[in-house]
N, C-alpha and C positions, 0 to 999 in steps of 0.2 A: 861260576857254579851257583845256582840256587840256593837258597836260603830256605829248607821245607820245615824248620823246629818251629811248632804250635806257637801263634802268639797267646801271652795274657791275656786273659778278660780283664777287662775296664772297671771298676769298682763302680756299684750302683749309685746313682745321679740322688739327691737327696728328697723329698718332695715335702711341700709345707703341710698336706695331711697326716705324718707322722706325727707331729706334735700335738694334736688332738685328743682330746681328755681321756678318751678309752685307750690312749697309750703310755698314759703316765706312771701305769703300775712300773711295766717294760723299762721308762727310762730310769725309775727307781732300781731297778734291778740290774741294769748294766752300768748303773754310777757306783754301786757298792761290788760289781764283778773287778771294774776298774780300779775300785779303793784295794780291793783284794789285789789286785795283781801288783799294787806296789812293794809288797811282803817279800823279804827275803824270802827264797826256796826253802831255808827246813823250817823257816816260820808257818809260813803255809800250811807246810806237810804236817807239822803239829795242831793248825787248826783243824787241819782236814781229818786227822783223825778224832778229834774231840765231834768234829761236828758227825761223824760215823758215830761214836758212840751214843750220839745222842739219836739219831737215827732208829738205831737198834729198837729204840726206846717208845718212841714216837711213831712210828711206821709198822706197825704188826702185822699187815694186809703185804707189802712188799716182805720181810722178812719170811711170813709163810710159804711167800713163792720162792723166795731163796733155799729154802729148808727143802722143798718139795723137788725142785731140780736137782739139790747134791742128794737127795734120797734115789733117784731117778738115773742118776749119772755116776754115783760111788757106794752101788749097792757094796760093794768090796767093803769095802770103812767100818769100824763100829760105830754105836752111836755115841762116840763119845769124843772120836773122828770125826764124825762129821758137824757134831757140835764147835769144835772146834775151826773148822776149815769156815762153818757159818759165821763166826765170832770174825775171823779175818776177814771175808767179805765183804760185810756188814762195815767194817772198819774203815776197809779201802773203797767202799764208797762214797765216805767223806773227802778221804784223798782224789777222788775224781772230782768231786764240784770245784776244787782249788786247783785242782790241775787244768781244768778246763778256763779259769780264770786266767792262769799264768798263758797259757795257748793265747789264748784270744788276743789278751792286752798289755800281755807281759812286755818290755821294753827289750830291741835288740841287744843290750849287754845285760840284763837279766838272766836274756834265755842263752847267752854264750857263756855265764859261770855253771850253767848244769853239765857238770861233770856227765858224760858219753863216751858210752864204748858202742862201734857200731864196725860188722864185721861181715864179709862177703857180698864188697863194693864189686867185686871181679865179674859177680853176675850180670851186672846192670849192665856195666861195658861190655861185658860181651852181646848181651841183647842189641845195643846202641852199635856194637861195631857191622854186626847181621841185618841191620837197617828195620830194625824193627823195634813197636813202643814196648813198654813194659805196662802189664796187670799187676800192681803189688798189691797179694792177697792178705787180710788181715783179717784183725777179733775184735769184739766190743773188749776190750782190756779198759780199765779203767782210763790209764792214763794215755789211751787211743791216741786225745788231739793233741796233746802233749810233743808225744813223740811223734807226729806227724811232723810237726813243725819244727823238733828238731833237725830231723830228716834231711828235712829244705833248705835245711843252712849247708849242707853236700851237694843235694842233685835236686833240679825244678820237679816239682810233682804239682799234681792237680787232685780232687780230692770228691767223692761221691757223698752226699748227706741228702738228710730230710727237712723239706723246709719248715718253718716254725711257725705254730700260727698267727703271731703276732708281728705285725706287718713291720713295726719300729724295730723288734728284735731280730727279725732278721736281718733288716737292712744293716742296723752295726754288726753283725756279727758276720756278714759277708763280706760288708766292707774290712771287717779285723781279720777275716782267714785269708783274704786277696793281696793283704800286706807280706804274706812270706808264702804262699799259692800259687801256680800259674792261673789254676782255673777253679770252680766249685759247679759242678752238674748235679741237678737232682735227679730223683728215679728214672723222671719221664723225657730227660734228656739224654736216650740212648744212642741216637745220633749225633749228635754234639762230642759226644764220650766217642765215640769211636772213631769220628771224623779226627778228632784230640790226639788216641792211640793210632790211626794211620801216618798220623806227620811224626812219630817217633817220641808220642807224651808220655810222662809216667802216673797211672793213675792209683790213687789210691783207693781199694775196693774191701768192706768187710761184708759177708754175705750168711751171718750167723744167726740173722735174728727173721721171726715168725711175721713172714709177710703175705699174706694172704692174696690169693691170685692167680689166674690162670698159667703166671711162668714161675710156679713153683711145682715141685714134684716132695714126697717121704722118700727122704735119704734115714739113712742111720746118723746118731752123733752119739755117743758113748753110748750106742746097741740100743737106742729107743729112736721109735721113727720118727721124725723133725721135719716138716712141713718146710722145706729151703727151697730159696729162689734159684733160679736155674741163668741168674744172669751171667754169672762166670763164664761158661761154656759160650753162651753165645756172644757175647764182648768177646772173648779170644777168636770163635770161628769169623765175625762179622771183620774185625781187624789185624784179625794175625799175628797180633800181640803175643808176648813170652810172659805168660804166669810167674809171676815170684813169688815166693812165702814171704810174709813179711812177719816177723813177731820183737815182741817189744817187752820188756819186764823191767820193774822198780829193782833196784838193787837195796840189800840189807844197809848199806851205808849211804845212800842220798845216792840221786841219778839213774842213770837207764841202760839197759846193755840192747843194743838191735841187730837185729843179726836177720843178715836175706840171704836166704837158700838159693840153689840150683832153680832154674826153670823148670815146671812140670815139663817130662818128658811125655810126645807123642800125645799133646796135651793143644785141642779138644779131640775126642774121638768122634767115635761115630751115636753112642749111648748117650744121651744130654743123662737118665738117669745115672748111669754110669761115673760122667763125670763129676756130679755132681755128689756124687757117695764118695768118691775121690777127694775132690775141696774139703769136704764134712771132718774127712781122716786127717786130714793136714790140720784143720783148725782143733779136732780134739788133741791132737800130739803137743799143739803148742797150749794149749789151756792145761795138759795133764802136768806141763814146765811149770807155770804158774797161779793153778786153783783158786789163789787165794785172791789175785788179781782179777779176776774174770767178773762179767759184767752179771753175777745171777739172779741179780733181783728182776732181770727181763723173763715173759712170761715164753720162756721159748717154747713151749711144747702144747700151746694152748689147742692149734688149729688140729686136731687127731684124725684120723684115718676115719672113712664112714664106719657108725657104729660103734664109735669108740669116744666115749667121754673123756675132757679135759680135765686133768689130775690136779687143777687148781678151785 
């Protein structure tokens, strides 16, 4: 019997141009990611929210774009509610920059004391036993890469990102998601990606944020139009892959609960708009689970419909 499950990608070859003066900021920067990640987990966690508070403080320009999407998104709220839901935000932003530290370079018994609860494995297998890959659909959540990787310590996934401009930072930081990763595709590798989901990969896909472009269409996301990419649909129709919900949340007491839903059923249709007001419904259900976690300092509503001015 053949052997059809995706191999790994090979972790990037090093080159002696890295080292080069215009990338010493980068390696300053991923020497102190690395000092971070030696930190106990609710060590971290308490830096990261100190370093959110300071944030709040420092960053006025992000903050306003935070204010302006939960005004956008929880007209419902007073303002005293949504003062409030900005204040956690703004918080757990700091929690993301340590959370992405521990991701990255955390060591494998580091990331095996994070307490994890993860529920509705039944789906995968059943996807896996129909001979088909899995799309697991997700959110800019803070602690996104986090829990990706805890993930991987269950089932091989492979993982969609944007690359970085900085040639030395990426190269570590590919090289550190390849460590617990089968694969990392970027945007423009859509064949690669579905070549991936045909031999039965699991990919990890968030499709929440304002990407400008001819494969985007205005969907709805919490009843304001949202300029969203339309790759969902065609990654499922191009490979046949079963859409999974992925979502992820911090728990009040340290760690993560995850939990993957049922397959979109009858899921791509025939309406790319369609489906893609569909994905939009699924990501607001699980952002309305965790508000406070959600990634809102991104400027998601920037690209408007003609005629219509950006509310930033």
């Amino acid at each position: 019997m053949v052997d059809n499950r995706p191999m790994p990608q090979s972790r990037p070859p090093f080159r002696a141009a890295l080292v080069a003066p215009r990338h010493w900021p980068a390696w300053l920067g991923l020497g102190c990611i690395w000092l971070l990640a030696r930190l106990p987990y609710r060590a971290l966690l308490g830096i990261g929210g100190a370093a959110g508070w300071l944030a709040v403080r420092l960053l006025p320009a992000r903050r306003r774009v935070a204010a302006v999407n939960l005004e956008l998104c929880f007209p419902e709220l007073t303002t005293a509610q949504r003062a409030d839901l900005l204040q956690a935000s703004l918080a757990d932003s700091g929690r993301m920059l340590v959370e992405f530290a521990l991701a990255w370079m955390g060591s494998p018994r580091a990331i095996a004391r994070i307490p994890l609860e993860i529920e509705g494995m039944q789906h995968l297998e059943a996807a896996r036993a129909a001979g088909r890959g899995v799309l697991l659909v997700g959110a800019h959540f803070s602690h996104l890469e986090l829990c990706a990787r805890l993930v991987s310590r269950r089932i091989p996934i492979a993982g969609m990102y944007r690359e970085h401009e900085d040639a030395a930072f990426e190269w570590a930081i590919k090289r550190a998601r390849l460590r617990y990763a089968d694969a990392m595709f970027t945007k423009n590798e859509i064949r690669q990606s579905v070549r991936y989901l045909k031999r039965g990969g699991m990919l990890w896909y968030a499709p929440d944020q304002d990407m400008r472009g001819k494969d985007s269409v205005f969907a709805p996301f919490f009843g304001v139009a949202a300029s969203t990419i339309t790759a969902t649909h065609h990654l499922a129709r191009l490979s046949g892959a079963a859409v999974v919900p992925f979502f992820h949340r911090r728990l009040a007491g340290g760690g993560y609960a995850i939990r993957l839903e049922p397959a979109l059923s009858d899921f791509p249709g025939a309406d790319v708009e369609a489906d893609t007001a569909r994905v939009n419904g699924v990501i607001e259900r699980m952002v309305r689970e965790a508000p406070g976690q959600y990634l809102w300092l991104h400027k998601r509503f920037k690209t408007q419909p003609p005629g219509m001015a950006p509310p930033y």
